[in-house]
C-alpha positions, 0 to 999 in steps of 0.5 A: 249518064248524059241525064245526070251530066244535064241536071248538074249542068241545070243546078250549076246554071241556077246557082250562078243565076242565084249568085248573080242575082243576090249579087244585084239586090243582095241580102239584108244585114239581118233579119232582127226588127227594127224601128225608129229610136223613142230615144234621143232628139235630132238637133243642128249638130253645130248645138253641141258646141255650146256645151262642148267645153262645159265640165261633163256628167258622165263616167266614161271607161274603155275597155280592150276586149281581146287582142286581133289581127287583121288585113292592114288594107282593110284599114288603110287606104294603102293606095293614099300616097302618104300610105306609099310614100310609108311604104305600107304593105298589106299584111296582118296589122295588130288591133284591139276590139272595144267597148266603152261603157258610160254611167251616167248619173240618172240615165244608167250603164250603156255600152257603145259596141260589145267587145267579146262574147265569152263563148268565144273563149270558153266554147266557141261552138254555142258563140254566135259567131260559127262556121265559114264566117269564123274562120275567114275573121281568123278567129284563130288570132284572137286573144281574148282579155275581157269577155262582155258577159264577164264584165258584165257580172262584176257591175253593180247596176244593169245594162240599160242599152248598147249604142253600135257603132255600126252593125258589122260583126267585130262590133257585135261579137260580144252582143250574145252575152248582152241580157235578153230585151236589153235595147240597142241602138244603131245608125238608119239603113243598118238592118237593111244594108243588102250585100251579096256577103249577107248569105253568109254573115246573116246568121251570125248577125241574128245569132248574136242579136237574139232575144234583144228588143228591135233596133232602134235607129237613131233619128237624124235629120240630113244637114248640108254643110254642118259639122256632121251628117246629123246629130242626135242628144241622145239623152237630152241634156247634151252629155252624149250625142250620136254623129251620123258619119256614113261611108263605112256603112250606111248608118256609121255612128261616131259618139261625142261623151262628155265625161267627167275627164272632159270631152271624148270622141269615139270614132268607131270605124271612120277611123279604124287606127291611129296611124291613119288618123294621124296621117290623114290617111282614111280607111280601106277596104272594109269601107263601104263606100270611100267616097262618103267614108272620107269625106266623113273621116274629114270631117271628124278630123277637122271637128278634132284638130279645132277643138284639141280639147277632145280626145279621140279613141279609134275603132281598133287602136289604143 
């Protein structure tokens, strides 16, 4: 009995070891392949000024996958006095979960994000997204309206890419039912990013990116003091630009389209809500890192508020 209680003893040490070591180097995001993007050119993020105002090329549709709900403190900074004086309280907060699809005239269909797998309304145990991890993200809360892959088949022209926003899984949720060596494209340092969570999410993260080409991450060059982090063109003829904002993760990617309706920023998660925004009250605890993420989530409103001419759609808000 001494024996048995010993060996537990010694299993028990070794896991806590295990935890606190995962817990100082942590685990990457995934094990997918990634690279440096072919596609796209670096450039001062100040050039997209010149082009901002000019009519855009590019047909823009935002597409409310499903219907959620959330921590509230995850999305707002409910320590922000603006947040106190509102008397915000944790709970669950109503979002949406997002794709935006753009044509462009010669370039093809791209999404930015995935929206919803359709195995997660219609069989949830072939979905990526299984076991612990499903149900701390409260699947349960789901309403699901537009599944990717449904959508998908209803397009008359293929799927050229996916530009993420970022690599967490609300983003990636309906990246299963995204056709196999379909490109994908996402901010530096995503793939990499290590955290202790990753034991856990890791599976997901590679279910979902199955049988998709590698990552291919977006080339900035870090700029001190320009509008942003870093900018890319990514098809050349400034219709749609990739704007380095970090902080959320490490590679957090906004996207500047020029449609056909006029200018349109999608923040993704430097901004998850539209109170937040219209409150200068910047993310919560699903941020990463908050120093980095407000003074990106600063920046992006000081871009918006001097050109009021862009419309600005949220990560999980209308």
């Amino acid at each position: 009995m001494k024996n048995v209680k010993r060996i537990t003893l010694s299993v028990l040490a070794v896991l806590v070891l295990g935890a606190v070591i995962l817990g100082v180097v942590g685990v990457a995001a995934t094990s997918h392949p990634h690279q440096r993007s072919s596609l796209g050119a670096a450039r001062p993020a100040n050039d997209l000024l010149a082009v901002l105002d000019e009519p855009g090329p590019v047909e823009l549709e935002s597409v409310a996958s499903s219907d959620w709900a959330v921590a509230r403190s995850g999305l707002i900074n409910l320590n922000h006095p603006t947040a106190k004086a509102a008397k915000l309280e944790d709970g669950d907060e109503p979002i949406q979960v997002f794709f935006h699809a753009l044509r462009h005239p010669t370039k093809g269909l791209f999404i930015v994000d995935t929206g919803i797998e359709t195995a997660l309304r219609d069989a949830p145990e072939k979905a990526a997204m299984q076991g612990i991890v499903a149900s701390a993200m409260k699947l349960e809360k789901l309403k699901v309206h537009q599944p990717l892959g449904e959508w998908l088949s209803k397009q008359p022209q293929p799927l050229a890419g996916v530009f993420l926003t970022h690599l967490h899984l609300d983003h990636l949720t309906g990246m299963a039912d995204v056709p196999a060596g379909t490109p994908v494209y996402s901010g530096p340092g995503e793939a990499e990013t290590r955290a202790f969570l990753n034991v856990l999410i890791k599976p997901n993260t590679d279910r979902a990116l199955a049988g998709k080409a590698a990552l291919s991450e977006w080339t900035y060059v870090a700029e001190t003091g320009g509008l942003f982090e870093g900018a890319v063109d990514i098809f050349g003829d400034g219709s749609v630009w990739a704007l380095w904002v970090p902080g959320h993760t490490p590679g957090s990617t906004a996207y500047l389209v020029r449609s056909t309706k006029g200018p349109v920023l999608l923040l993704g998660d430097a901004s998850h809500t539209r109170w937040g925004w219209e409150h200068d009250v910047e993310p919560g605890t699903f941020t990463g890192d908050a120093t980095r993420g407000t003074e990106s989530f600063k920046k992006l409103r000081a871009f918006a508020a001097a050109h009021p001419n862009v419309a600005v759609r949220f990560g999980h808000k209308h």
